[in-house]
C-alpha positions as a printed Julia matrix, in Angstrom:
66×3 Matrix{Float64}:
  93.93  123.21  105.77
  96.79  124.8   107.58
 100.25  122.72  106.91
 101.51  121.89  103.85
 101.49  118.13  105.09
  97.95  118.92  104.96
  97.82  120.32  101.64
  99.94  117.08  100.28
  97.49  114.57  101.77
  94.42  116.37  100.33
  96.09  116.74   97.07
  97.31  113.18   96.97
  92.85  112.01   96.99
  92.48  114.79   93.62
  92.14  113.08   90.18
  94.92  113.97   87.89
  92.78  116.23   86.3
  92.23  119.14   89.11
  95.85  117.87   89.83
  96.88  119.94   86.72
  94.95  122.43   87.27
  96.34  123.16   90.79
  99.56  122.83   89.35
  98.66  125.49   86.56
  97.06  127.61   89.24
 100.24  127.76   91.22
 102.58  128.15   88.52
 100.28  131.47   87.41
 100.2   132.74   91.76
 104.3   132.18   90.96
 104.99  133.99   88.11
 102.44  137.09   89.23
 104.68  136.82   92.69
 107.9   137.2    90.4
 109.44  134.12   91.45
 112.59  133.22   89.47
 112.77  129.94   87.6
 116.0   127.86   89.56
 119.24  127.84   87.23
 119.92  124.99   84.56
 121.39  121.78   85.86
 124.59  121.15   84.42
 125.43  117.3    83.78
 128.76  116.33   82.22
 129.11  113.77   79.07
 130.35  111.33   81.15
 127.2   111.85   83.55
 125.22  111.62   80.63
 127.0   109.04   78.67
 126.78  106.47   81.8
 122.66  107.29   82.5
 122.35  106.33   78.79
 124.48  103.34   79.2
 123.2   102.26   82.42
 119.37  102.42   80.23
 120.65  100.76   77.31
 121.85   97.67   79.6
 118.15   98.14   81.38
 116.46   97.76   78.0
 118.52   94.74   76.81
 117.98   93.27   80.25
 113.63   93.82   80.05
 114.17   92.22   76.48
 115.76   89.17   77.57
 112.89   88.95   80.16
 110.43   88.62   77.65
């Protein structure tokens, strides 16, 4: 395997098991490479306050559905 379209497909056939493990593996080849973790998003309360909304009306919504 060459591409990273390559990598993707194989990785898409693994079990979710070796899964984690390449994801552990590549976190580790990361942090030894001293990659830098990207910045904290930053969401206002009114981004916040309308996801939460927006869910609440989802939940009520799925409970009148069943």
């Amino acid at each position: 395997m060459s591409t990273l379209t390559e990598i993707e497909e194989a990785t898409e056939k693994l079990p979710v098991t070796q899964k984690q493990e390449l994801m552990l593996f590549l976190a580790a080849r990361l942090r030894a490479a001293g990659a830098q973790l990207p910045e904290p998003r930053q969401f206002s309360r009114e981004q916040m306050a309308a996801w939460i909304a927006e869910d609440e009306a989802d939940l009520q919504q799925f409970r009148k559905s069943v």
